[in-house]
C-alpha positions as CSV (number, residue, x, y, z in Angstrom):
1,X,-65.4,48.2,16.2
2,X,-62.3,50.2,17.1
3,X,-62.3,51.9,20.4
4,X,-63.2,55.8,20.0
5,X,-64.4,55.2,16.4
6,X,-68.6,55.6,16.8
7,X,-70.7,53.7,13.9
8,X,-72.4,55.9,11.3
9,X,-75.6,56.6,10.2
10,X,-76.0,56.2,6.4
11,X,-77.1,58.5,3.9
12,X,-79.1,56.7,1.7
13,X,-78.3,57.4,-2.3
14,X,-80.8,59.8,-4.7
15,X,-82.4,56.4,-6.4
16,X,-83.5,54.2,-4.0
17,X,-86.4,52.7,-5.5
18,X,-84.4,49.3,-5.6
19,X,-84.3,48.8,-1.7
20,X,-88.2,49.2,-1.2
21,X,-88.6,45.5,-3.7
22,X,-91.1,43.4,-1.8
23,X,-90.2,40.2,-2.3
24,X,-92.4,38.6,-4.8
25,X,-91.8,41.3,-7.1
26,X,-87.4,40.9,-6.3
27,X,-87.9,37.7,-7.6
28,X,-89.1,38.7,-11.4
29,X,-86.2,41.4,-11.2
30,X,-83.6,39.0,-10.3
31,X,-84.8,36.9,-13.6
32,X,-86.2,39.8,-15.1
33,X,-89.4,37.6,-16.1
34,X,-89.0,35.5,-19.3
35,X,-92.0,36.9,-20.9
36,X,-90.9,40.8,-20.7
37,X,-87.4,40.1,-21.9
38,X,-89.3,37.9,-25.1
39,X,-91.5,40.7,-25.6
40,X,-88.7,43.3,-25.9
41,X,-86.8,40.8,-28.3
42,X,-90.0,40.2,-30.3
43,X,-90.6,44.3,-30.7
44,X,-87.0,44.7,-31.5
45,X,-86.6,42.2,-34.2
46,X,-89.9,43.5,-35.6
47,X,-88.9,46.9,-35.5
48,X,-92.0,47.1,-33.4
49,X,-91.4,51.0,-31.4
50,X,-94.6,51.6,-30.3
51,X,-94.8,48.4,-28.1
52,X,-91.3,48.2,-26.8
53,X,-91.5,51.7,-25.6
54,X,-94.7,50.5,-23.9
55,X,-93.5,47.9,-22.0
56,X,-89.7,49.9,-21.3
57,X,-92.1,53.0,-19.9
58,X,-93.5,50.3,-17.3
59,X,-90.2,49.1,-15.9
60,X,-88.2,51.1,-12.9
61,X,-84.7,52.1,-12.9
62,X,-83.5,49.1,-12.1
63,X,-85.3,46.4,-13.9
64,X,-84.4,48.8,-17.1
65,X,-80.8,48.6,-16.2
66,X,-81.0,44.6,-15.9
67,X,-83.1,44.3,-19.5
68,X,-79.9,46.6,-20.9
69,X,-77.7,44.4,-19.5
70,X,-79.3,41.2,-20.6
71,X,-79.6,42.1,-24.0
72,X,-76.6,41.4,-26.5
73,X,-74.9,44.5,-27.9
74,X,-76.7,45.0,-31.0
75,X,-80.1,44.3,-29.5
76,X,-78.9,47.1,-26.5
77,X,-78.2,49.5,-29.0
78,X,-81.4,49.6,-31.2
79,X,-83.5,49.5,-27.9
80,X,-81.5,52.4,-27.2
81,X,-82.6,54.0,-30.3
82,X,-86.1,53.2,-30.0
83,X,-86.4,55.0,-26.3
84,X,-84.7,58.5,-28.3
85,X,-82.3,59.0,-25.4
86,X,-85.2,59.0,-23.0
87,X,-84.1,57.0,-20.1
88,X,-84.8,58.0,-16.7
89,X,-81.0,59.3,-15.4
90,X,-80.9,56.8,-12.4
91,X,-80.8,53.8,-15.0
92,X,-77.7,54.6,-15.5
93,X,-75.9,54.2,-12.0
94,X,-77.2,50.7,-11.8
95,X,-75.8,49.9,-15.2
96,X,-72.4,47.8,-15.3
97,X,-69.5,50.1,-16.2
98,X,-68.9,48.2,-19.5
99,X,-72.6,48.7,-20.8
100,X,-73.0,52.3,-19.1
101,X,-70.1,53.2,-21.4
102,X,-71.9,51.5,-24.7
103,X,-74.9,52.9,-24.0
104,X,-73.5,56.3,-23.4
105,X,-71.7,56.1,-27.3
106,X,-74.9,56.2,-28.4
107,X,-76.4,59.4,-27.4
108,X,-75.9,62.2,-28.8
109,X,-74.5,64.9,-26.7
110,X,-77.8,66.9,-26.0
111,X,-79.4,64.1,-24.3
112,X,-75.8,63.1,-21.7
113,X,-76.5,66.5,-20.8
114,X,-79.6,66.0,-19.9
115,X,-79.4,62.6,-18.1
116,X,-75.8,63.8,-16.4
117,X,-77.7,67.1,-15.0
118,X,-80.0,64.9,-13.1
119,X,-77.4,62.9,-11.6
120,X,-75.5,63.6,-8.0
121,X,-72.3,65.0,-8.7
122,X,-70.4,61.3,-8.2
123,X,-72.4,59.4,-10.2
124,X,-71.8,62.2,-13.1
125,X,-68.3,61.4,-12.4
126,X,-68.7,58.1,-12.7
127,X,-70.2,58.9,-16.5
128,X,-67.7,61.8,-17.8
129,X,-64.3,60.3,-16.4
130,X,-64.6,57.4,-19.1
131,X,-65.0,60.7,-22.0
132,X,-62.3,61.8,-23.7
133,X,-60.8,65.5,-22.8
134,X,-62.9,67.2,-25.4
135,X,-66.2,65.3,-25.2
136,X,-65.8,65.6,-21.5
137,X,-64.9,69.6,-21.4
138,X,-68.0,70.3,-23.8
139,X,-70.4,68.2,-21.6
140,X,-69.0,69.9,-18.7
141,X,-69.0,73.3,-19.6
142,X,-73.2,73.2,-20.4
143,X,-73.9,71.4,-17.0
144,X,-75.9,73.2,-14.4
145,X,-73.4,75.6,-12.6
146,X,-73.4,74.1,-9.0
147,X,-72.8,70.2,-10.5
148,X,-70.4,71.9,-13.1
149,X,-68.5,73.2,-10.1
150,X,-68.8,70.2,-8.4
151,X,-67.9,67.7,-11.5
152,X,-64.6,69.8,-12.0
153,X,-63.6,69.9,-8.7
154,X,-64.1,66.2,-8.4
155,X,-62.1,65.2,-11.6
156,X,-59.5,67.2,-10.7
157,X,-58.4,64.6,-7.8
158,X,-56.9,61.0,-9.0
159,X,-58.6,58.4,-10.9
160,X,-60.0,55.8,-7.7
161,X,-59.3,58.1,-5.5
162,X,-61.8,59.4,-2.4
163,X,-62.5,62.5,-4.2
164,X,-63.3,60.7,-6.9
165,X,-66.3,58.9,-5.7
166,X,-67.3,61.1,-3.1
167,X,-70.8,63.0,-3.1
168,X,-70.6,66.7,-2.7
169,X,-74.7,66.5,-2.1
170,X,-74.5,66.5,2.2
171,X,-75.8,69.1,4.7
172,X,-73.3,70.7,6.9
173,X,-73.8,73.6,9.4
174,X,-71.4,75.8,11.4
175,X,-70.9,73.8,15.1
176,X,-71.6,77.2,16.6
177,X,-75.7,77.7,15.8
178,X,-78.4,76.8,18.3
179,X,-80.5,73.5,17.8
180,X,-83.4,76.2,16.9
181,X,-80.9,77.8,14.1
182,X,-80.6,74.0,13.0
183,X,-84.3,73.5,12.6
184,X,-84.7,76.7,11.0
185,X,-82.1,76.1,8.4
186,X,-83.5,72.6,7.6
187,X,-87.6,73.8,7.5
188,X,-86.4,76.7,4.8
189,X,-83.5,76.2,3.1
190,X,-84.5,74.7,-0.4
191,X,-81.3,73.4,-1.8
192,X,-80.9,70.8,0.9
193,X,-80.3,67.0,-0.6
194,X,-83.9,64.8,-1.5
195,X,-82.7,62.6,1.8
196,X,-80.5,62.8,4.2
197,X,-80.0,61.4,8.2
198,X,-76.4,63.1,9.2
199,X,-75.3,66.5,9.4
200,X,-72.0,67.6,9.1
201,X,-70.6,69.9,11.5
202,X,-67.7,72.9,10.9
203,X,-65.4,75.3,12.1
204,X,-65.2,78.5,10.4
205,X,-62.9,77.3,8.2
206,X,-65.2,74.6,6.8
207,X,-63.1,72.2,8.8
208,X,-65.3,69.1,9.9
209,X,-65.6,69.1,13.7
210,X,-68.1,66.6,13.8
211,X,-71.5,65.2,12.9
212,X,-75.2,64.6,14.2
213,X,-77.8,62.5,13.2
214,X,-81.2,63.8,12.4
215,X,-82.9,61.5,15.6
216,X,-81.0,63.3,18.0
217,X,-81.6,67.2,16.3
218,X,-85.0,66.4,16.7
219,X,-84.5,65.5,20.2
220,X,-82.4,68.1,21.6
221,X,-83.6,71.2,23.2
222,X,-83.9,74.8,21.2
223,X,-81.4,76.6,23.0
224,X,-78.7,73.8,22.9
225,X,-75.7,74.5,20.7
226,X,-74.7,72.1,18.3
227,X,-71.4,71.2,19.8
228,X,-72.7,70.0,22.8
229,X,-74.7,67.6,21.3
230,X,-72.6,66.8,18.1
231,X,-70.7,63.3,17.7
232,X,-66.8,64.4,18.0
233,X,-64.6,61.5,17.2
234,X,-64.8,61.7,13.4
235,X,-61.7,60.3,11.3
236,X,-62.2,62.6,8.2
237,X,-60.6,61.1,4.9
238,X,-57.9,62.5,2.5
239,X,-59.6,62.9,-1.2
240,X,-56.0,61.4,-2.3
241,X,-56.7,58.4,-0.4
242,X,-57.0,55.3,-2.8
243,X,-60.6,53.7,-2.7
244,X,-59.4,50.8,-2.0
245,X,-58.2,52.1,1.3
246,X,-61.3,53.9,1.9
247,X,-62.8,50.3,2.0
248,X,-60.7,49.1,3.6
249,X,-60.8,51.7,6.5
250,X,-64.9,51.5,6.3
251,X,-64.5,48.2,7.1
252,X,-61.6,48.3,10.1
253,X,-64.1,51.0,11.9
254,X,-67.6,49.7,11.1
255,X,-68.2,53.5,9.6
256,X,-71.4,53.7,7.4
257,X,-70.3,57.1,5.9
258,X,-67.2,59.2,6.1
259,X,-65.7,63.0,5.5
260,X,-63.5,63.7,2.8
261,X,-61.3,67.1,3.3
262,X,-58.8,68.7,0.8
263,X,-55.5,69.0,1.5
264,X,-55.7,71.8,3.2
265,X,-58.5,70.4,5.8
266,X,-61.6,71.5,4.8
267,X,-64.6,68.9,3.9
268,X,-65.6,69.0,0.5
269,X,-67.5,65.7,0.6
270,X,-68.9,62.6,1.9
271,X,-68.6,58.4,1.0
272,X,-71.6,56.6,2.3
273,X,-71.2,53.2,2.6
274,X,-73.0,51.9,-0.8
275,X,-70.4,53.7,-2.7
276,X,-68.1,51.4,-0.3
277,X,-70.0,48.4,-1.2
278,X,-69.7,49.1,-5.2
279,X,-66.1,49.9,-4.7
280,X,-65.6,46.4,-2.6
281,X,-67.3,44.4,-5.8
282,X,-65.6,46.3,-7.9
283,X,-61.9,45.8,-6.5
284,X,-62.6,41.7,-6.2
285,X,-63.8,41.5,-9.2
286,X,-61.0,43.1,-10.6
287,X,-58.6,41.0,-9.0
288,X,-60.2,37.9,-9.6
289,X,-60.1,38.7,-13.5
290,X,-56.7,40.0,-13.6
291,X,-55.6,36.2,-12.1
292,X,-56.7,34.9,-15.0
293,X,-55.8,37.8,-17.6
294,X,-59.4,38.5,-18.1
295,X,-61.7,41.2,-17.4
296,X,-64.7,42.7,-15.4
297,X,-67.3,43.2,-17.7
298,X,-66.1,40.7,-20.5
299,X,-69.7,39.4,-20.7
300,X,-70.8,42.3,-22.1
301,X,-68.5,43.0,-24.4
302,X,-68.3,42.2,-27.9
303,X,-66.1,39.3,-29.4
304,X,-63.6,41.9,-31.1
305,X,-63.2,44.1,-27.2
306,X,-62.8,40.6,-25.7
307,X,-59.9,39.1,-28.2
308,X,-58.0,42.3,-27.8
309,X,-58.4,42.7,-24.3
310,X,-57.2,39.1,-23.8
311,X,-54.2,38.9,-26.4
312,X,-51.5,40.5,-23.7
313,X,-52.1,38.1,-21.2
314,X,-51.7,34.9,-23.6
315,X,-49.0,36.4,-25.2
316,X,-47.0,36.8,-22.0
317,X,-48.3,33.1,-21.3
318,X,-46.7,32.1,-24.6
319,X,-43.7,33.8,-23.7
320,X,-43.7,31.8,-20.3
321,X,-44.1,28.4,-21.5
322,X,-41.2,29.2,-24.3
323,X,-39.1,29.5,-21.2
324,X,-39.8,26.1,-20.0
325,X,-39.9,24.5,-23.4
326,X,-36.5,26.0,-23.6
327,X,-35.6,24.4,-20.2
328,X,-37.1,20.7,-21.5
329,X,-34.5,21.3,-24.8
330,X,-31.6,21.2,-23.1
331,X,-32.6,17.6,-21.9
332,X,-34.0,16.3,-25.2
333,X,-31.5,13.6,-25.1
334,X,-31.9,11.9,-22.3
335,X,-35.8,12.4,-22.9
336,X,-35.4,10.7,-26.0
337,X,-32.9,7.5,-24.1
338,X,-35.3,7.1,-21.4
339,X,-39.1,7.9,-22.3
340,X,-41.0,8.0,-18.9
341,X,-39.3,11.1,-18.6
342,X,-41.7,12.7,-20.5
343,X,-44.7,10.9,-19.2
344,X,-43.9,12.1,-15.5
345,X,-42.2,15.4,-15.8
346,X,-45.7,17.1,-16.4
347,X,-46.9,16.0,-13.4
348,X,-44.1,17.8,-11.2
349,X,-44.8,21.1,-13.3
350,X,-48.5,21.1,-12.7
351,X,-48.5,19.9,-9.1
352,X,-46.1,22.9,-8.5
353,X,-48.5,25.5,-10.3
354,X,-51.7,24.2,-8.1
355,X,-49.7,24.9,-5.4
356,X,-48.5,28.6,-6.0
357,X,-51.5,29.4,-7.3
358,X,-53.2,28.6,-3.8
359,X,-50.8,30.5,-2.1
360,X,-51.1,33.7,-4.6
361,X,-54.7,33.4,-4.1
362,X,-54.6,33.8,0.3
363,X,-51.7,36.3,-0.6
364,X,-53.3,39.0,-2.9
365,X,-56.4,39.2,-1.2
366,X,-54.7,39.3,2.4
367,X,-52.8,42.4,0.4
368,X,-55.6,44.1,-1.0
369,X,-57.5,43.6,3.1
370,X,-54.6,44.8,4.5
371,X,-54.3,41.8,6.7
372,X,-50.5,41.2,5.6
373,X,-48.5,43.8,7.1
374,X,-44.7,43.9,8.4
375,X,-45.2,42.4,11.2
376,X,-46.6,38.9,10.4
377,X,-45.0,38.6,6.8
378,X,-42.0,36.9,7.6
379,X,-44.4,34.6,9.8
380,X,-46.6,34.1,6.3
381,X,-43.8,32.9,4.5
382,X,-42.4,30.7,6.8
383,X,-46.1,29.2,7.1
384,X,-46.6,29.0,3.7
385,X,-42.5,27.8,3.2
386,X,-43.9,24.5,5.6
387,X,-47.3,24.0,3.9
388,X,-45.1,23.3,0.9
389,X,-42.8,21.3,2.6
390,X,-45.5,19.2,4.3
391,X,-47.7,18.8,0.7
392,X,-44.1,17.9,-0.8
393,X,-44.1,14.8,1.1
394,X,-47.1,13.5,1.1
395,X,-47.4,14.0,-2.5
396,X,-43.5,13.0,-2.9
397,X,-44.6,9.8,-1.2
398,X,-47.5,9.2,-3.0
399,X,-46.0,10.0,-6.9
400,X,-43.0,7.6,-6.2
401,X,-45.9,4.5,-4.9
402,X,-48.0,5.5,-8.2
403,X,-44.7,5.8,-10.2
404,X,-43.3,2.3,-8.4
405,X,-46.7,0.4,-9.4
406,X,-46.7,1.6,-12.8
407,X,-43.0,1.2,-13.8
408,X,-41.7,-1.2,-12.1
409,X,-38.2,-1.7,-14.3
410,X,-37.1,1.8,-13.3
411,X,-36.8,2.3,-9.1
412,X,-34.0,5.0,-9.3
413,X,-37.2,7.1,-10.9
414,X,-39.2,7.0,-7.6
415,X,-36.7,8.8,-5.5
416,X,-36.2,11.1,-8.4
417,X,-39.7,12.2,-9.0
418,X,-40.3,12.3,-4.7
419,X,-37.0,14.3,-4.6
420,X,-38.4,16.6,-7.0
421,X,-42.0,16.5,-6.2
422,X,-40.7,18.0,-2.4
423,X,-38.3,20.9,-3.9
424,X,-40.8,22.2,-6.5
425,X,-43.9,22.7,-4.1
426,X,-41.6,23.9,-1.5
427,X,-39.9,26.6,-4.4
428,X,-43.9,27.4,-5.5
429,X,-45.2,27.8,-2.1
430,X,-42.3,30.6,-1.3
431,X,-42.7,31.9,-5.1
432,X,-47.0,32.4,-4.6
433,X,-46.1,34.6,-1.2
434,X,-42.5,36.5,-2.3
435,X,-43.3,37.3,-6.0
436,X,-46.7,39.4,-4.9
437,X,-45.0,41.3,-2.2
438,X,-42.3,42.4,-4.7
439,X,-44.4,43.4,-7.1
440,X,-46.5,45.3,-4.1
441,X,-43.5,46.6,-2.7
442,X,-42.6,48.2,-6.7
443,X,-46.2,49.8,-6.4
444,X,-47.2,47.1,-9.2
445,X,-50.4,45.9,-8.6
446,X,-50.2,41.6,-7.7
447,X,-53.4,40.6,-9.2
448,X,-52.2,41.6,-12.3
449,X,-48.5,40.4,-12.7
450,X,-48.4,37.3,-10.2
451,X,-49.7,34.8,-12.3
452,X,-47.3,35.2,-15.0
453,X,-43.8,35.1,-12.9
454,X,-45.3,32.1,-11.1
455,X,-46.4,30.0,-13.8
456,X,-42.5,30.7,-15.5
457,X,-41.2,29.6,-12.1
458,X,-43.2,26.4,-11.5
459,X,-43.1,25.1,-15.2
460,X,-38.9,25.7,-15.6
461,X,-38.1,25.5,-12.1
462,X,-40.1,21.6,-12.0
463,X,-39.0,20.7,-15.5
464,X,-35.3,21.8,-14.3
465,X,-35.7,19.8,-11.7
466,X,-36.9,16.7,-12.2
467,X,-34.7,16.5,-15.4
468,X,-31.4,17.5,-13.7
469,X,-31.7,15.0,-11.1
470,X,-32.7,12.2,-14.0
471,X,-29.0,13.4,-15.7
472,X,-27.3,13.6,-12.2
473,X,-28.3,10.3,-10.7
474,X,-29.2,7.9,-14.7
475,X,-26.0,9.2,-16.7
């Protein structure tokens, strides 16, 4: 933990049935129980209402979210239509985003209302932000004031930003009252959050000054005023800082819940650390599937969202390999004189891809943790420039003792493939480091771009290669 930065106590989310599983009862959630979900699937192809309503009305929040979820996207949405828009609102925070949006399509407007107006202001968010402008301004406008204040306010800052995902549902208190004015304000004041364990501290100007946990209210004496007693050293959080560097600061200070102020200072909410955990999952998982031009949530989409979804990235593949077919063209003829040309000039290609791909993976996620910064890049690369060098020759030596064994009439071709096998890792180790910090340094997110650039670079650059020095050193 960083010196002068004090852990927090976390404030627990509205639905928190979930974290009170005993353990036996975890384990039919995690697999749902085979005979439920057969049930369901049984009442729905039978058309059956009465008895899958029975068994949905016997489920929690969360075990409802996970039947949603493992049902396919027809079978969701006739379950849907047999509950009549009554789902209890906190199934819908534990859906995934991709079936929270399908199951929202197919309500009527009436019944979001009524699920979003039971929702804490950033899980309502969460819900409209996905809407279009009008859907979303209607919905809005026939919330409950305070949320409709709050949901406004909230989509008004950036998409993934702090103020985004921030709760507005926190109990602050000027830092000038009395422990007894504390107590008093907690025993009467009816609009205070179902739970809660901090309290916010603030200037007259709403500016956060710092924080107390509940424990340590209780504790103090009646005539003690709240600054004396109050945590100071708070590090309150811009609501135009990017989640990603909320995380990422939640995780540098070992903070379990954190201020957001406007830009003028003044907290207008908090980020407890499961919204940091979501956001964490979220951000991987995006990453992971942008590596491989797929996307989070493709497993519950349907077969039409996935094939357009995917169509980009294999397109700018196609595009990609073109470019190294176009490389192996200007070669044909000495391919077609010497034909182990062919067989081996794969091998080069693909060895260099493994190996840029292993570096693009340590790279974008030391970007997205912050753990590559100006000071140890140039080390990075020159690491990453050796690893290369030193994979090179071991596999240099090894190719040209495989190629040596196997074709024995052509020697020249084992210095040529080594030769090659040494400058293509070497180029792919470099390209999986420097093309993700240019694209980072363009404001151009790595996860999703890399891939493509390096697979263009390993498959010419190897091809190029290995068939320039057959030409240079055979003709």
């Amino acid at each position: 933990m960083k010196k002068g930065i004090k852990k927090r106590n976390p404030t627990p989310r509205k639905y928190g049935k979930k974290k009170q599983i005993l353990p036996k009862v975890q384990e039919q959630i995690l697999g749902l129980g085979p005979k439920i979900i057969n049930s369901i699937l049984i009442g729905l192809r039978e058309n059956d209402k009465p008895h899958v309503r029975k068994i949905v009305e016997g489920l929690d929040e969360y075990d409802l979210a996970k039947l949603i979820e493992v049902l396919d996207v027809d079978e969701r949405k006739k379950l849907i239509g047999f509950l009549e828009g009554h789902i209890d609102p906190g199934v819908f925070p534990e859906l995934n985003d991709v079936v929270q949006e399908q199951v929202i399509e197919t309500l009527n407007e009436n019944q979001i209302v009524n699920i979003v107006n039971e929702l804490d202001s950033d899980e309502a968010v969460e819900i409209l932000e996905h809407m279009d402008d009008d859907e979303q301004k209607s919905i809005i406008n026939r919330l409950d004031p305070e949320l409709k204040y709050q949901v406004k306010s909230s989509l008004h800052y950036p998409e993934d930003s702090a103020g985004r995902i921030m709760s507005r549902d926190f109990v602050h208190m000027p830092e000038n009252w009395t422990v007894k004015e504390a107590k008093k304000f907690l025993l009467t004041d009816e609009n205070l959050p179902d739970e809660f364990y901090t309290v916010f501290l603030t200037d007259e100007n709403m500016h956060p000054t710092g924080e107390l946990t509940l424990d340590k209210l209780l504790r103090a004496k009646a005539g003690e005023s709240l600054s004396a007693i109050m945590d100071g050293e708070i590090v309150p959080v811009s609501a135009y800082t990017d989640q990603e560097e909320v995380a990422h600061m939640f995780r540098e200070y070992g903070w379990m819940s954190a201020e957001v102020v406007d830009n003028k200072g003044r907290l207008v909410g908090v980020i407890n650390i499961d919204d940091v955990v979501n956001i964490v999952h979220e951000e991987a998982s995006e990453d992971i599937m942008h590596l491989s031009g797929a996307e989070e949530g493709d497993v519950y989409k349907s077969v039409k969202d996935i094939f357009k979804s995917r169509v980009p990235w294999l397109l700018t593949n196609l595009a990609a390999t073109i470019l190294a077919s176009s490389v192996v063209r200007e070669f044909q003829d000495i391919i077609a004189q010497i034909s182990i040309l062919a067989v081996l000039m794969p091998i080069v290609a693909s060895m260099g891809g493994t190996t840029g791909n292993q570096t693009l993976a340590v790279v974008v996620r030391a970007l997205a943790t912050k753990e590559l910064t100006s000071r140890n890049t140039i080390r990075m690369i020159f690491k990453e420039f050796m690893v290369g060098l030193l994979n090179g020759m071991l596999f240099a030596g090894l190719i040209a003792l495989i190629t040596r064994l196997l074709f024995p009439d052509y020697q020249q071709m084992c210095l040529i493939i080594a030769i090659a096998m040494v400058c293509n890792l070497c180029i792919a180790s470099l390209a999986g480091i420097l093309i993700p910090l240019t694209l980072n340094k363009f404001k151009v997110d790595p996860a999703v771009s890399s891939g493509v650039f390096l697979i263009a670079l390993t498959d010419s650059g190897g091809y190029f290669i290995f068939l320039g020095l057959a030409k240079f050193l055979l003709f």
